[in-house]
MMTF fields as JSON, N, C-alpha, C and O atoms, coordinates in Angstrom:
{
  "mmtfVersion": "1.0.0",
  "mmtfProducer": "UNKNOWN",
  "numBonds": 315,
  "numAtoms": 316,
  "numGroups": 79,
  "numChains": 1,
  "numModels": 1,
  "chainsPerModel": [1],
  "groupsPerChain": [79],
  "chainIdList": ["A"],
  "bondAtomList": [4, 2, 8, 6, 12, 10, 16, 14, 20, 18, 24, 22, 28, 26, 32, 30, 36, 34, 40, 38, 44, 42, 48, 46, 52, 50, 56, 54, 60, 58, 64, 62, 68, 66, 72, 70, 76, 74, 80, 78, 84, 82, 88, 86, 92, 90, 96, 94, 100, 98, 104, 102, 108, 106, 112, 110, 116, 114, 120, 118, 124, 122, 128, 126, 132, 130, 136, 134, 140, 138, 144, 142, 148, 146, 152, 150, 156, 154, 160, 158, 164, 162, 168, 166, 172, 170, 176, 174, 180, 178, 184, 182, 188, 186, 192, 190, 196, 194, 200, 198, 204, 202, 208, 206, 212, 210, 216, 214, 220, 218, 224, 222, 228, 226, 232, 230, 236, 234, 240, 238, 244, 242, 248, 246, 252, 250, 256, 254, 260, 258, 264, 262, 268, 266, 272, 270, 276, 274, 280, 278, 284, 282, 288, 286, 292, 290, 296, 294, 300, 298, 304, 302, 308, 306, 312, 310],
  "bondOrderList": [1, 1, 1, 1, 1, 1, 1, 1, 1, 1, 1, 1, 1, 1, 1, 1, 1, 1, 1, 1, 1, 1, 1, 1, 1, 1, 1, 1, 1, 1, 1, 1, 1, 1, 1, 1, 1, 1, 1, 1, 1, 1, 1, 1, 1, 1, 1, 1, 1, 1, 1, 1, 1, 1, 1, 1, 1, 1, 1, 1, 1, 1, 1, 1, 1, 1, 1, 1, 1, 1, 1, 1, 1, 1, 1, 1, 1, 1],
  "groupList": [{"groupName": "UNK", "atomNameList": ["N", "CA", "C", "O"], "elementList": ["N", "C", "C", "O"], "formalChargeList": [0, 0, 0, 0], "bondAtomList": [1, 0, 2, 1, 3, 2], "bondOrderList": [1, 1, 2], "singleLetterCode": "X", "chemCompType": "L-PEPTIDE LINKING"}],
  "groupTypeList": [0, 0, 0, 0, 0, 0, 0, 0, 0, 0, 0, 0, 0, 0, 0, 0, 0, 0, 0, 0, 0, 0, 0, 0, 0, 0, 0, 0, 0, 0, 0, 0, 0, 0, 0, 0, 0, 0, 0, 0, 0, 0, 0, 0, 0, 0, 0, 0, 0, 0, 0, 0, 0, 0, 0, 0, 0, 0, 0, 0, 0, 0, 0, 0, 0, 0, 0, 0, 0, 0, 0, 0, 0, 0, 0, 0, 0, 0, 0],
  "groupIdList": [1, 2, 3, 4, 5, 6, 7, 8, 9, 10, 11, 12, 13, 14, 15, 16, 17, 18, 19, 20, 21, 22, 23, 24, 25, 26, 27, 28, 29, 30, 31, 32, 33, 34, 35, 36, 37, 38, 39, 40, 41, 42, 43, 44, 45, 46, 47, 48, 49, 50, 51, 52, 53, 54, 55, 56, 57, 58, 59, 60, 61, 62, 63, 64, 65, 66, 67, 68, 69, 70, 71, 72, 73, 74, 75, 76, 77, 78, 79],
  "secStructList": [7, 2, 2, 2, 2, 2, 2, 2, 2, 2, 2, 2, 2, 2, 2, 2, 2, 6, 6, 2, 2, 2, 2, 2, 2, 2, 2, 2, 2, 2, 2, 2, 2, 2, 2, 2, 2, 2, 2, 2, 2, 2, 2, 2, 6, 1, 7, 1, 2, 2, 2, 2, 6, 6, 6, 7, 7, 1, 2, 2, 2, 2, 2, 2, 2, 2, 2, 2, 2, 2, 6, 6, 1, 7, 6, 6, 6, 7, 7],
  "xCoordList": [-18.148, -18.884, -18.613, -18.419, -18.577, -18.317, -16.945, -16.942, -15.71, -14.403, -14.51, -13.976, -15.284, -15.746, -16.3, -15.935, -17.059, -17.192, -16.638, -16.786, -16.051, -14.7, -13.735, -12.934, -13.242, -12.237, -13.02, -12.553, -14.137, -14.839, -14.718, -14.026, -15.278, -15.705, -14.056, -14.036, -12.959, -11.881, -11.201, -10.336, -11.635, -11.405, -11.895, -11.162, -13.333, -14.003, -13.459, -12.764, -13.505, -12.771, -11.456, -11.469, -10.54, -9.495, -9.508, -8.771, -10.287, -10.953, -11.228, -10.594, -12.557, -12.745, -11.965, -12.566, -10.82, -9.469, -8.902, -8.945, -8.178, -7.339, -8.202, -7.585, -9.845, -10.012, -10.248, -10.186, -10.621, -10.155, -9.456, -9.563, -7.824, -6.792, -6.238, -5.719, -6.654, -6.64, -7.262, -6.729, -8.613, -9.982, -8.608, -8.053, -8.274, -7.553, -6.002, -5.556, -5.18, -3.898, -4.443, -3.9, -5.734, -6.23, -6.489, -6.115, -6.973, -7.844, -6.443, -6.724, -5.402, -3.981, -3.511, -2.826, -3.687, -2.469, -3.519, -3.272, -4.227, -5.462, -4.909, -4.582, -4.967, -5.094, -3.717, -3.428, -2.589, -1.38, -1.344, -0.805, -1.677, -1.984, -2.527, -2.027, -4.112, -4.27, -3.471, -3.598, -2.33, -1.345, -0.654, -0.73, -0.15, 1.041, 0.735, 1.695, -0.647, -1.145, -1.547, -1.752, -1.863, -2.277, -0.531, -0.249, 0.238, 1.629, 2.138, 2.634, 1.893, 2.495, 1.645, 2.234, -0.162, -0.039, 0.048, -0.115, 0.519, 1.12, 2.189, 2.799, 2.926, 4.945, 4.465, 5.134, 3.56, 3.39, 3.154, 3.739, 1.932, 1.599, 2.489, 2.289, 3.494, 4.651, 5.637, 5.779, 6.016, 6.755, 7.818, 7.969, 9.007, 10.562, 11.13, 12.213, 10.939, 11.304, 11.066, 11.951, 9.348, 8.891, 9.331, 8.999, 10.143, 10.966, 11.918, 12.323, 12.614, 13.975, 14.454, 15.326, 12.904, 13.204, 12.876, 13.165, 12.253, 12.379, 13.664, 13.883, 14.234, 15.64, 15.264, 16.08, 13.857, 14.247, 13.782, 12.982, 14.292, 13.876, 13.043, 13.992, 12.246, 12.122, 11.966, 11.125, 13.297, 13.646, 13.127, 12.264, 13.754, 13.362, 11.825, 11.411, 11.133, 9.306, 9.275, 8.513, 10.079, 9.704, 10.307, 9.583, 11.527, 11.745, 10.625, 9.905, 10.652, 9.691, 8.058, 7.287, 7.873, 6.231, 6.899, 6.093, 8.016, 7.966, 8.304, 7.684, 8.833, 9.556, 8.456, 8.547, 7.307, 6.072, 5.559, 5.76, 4.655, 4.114, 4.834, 4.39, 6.134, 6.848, 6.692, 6.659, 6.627, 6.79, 5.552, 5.654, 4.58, 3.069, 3.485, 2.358, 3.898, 4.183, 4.645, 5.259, 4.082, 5.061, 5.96, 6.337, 7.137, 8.314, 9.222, 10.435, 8.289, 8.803, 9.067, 10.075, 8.304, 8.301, 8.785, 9.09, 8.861, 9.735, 11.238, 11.698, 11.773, 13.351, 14.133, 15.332],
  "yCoordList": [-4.553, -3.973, -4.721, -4.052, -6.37, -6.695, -6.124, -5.636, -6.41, -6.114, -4.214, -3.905, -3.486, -2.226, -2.498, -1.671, -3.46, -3.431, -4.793, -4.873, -5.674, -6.174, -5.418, -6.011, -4.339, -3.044, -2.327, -2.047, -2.12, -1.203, -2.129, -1.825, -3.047, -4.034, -4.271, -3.87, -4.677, -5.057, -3.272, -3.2, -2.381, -1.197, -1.018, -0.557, -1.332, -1.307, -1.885, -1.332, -3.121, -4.25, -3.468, -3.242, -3.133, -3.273, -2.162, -2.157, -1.062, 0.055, -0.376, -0.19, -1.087, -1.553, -2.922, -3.496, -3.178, -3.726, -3.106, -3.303, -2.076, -1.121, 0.047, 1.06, -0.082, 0.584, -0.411, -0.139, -2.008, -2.894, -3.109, -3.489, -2.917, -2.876, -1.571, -1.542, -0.448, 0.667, 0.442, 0.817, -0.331, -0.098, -1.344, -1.038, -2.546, -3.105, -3.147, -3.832, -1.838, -1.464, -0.751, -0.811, 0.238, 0.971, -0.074, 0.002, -0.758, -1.633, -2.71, -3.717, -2.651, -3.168, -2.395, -2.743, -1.03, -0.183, 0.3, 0.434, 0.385, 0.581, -0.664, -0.439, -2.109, -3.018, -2.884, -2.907, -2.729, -2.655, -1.406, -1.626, -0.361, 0.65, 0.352, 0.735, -0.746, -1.167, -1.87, -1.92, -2.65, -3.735, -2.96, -3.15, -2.337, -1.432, -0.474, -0.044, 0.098, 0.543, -0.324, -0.06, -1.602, -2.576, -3.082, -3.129, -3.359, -3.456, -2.489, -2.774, -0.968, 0.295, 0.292, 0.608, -0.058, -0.276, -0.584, 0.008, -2.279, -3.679, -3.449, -4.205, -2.266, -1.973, -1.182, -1.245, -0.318, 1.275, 0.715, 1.055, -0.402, -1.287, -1.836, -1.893, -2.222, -2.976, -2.151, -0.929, -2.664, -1.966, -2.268, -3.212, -1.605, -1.935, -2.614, -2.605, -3.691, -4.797, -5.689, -6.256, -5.911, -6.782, -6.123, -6.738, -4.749, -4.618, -5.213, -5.93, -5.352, -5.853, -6.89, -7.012, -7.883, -9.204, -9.781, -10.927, -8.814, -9.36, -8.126, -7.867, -7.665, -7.078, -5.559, -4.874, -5.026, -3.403, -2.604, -3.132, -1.216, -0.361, 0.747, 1.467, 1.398, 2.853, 4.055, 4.764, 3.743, 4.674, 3.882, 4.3, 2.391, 1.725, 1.818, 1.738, 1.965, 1.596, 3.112, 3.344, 4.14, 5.546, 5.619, 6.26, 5.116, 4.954, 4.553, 5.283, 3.202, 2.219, 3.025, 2.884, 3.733, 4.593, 5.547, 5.998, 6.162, 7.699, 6.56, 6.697, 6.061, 5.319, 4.936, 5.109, 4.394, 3.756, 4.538, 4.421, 5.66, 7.033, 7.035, 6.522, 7.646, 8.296, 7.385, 7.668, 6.226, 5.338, 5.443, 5.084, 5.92, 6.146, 7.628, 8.041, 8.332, 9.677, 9.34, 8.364, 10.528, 10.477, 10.705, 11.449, 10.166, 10.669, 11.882, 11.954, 12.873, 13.783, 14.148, 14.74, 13.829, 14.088, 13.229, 13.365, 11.956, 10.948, 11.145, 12.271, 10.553, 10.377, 10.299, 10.166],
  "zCoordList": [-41.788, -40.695, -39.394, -38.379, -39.322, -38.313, -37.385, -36.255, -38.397, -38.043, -37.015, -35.949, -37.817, -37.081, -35.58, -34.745, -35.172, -34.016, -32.981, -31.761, -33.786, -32.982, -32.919, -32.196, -33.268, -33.009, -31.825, -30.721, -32.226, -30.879, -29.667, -28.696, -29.736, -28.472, -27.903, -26.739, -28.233, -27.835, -27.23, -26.357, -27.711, -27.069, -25.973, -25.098, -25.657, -24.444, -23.804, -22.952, -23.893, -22.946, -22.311, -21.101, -22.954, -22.208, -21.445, -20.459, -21.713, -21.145, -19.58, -18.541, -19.915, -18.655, -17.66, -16.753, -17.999, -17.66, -16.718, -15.503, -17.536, -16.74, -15.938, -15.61, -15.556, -14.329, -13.281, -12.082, -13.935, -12.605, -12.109, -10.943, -13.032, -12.373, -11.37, -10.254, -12.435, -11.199, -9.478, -8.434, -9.685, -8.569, -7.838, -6.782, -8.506, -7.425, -6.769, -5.848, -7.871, -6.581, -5.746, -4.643, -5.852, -4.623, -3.533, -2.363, -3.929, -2.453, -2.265, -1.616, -2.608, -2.315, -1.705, -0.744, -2.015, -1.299, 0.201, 1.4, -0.292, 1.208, 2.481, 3.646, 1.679, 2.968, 3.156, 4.352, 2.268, 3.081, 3.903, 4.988, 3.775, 4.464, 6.346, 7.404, 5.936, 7.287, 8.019, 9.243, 7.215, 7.687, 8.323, 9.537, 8.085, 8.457, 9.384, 10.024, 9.696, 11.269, 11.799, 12.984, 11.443, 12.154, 13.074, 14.271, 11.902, 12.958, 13.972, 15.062, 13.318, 14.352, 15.372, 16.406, 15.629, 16.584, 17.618, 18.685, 17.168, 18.385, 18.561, 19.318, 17.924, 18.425, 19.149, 20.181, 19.28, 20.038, 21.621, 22.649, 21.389, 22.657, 23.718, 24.931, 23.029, 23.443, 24.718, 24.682, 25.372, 26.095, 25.867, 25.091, 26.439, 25.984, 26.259, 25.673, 27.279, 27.363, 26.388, 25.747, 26.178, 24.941, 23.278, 22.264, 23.218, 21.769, 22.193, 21.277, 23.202, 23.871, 22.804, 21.944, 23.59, 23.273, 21.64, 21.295, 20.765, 19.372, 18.423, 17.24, 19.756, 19.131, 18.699, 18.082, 19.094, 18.551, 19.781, 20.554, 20.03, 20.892, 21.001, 21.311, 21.016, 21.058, 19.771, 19.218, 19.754, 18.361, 17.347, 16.576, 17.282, 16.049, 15.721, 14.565, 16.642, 16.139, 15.553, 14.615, 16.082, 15.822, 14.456, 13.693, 13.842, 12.846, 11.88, 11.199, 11.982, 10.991, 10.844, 9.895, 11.87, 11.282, 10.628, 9.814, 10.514, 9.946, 8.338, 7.283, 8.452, 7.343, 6.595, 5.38, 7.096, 6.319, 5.51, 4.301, 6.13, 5.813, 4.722, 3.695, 4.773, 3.572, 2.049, 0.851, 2.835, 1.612, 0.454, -0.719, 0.98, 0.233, -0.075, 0.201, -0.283, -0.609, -2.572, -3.005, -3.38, -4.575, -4.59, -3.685, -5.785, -5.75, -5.809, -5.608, -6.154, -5.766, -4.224, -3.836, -3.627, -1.671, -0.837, 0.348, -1.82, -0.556, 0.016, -0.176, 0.447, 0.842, -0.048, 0.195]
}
């Protein structure tokens, strides 16, 4: 009888495992999410002189947001 509910109990457990691990790539992919508008928008701020001078222009910031976005897309819809 015991062995019956050390089988149960070790089922639960890992049960409730893998929705902490679920609950924490969400709140991973969330803050990289804020990271990454948090960077697009100190490039957007920037004027073209100040992309000049850490080497990108214009296009490049317009690149790197379309590029981000996509990257959170499933694989079927990405690039």
């Amino acid at each position: 009888m015991a062995i019956g509910y050390a089988a149960g109990n070790l089922g639960l457990a890992s049960a409730r495992r893998e929705r902490r691990n679920v609950l924490l790539q969400l709140l991973l992919r969330y803050e990289a999410w804020l990271d990454a508008r948090r960077n697009a928008k100190a490039l957007y701020r920037m004027d073209d002189r100040e992309l000049a001078d850490i080497g990108l222009s214009r296009a490049d910031v317009e690149v790197l947001n379309v590029a981000s976005w996509q990257d959170h897309l499933p694989a079927t819809f990405s690039r």
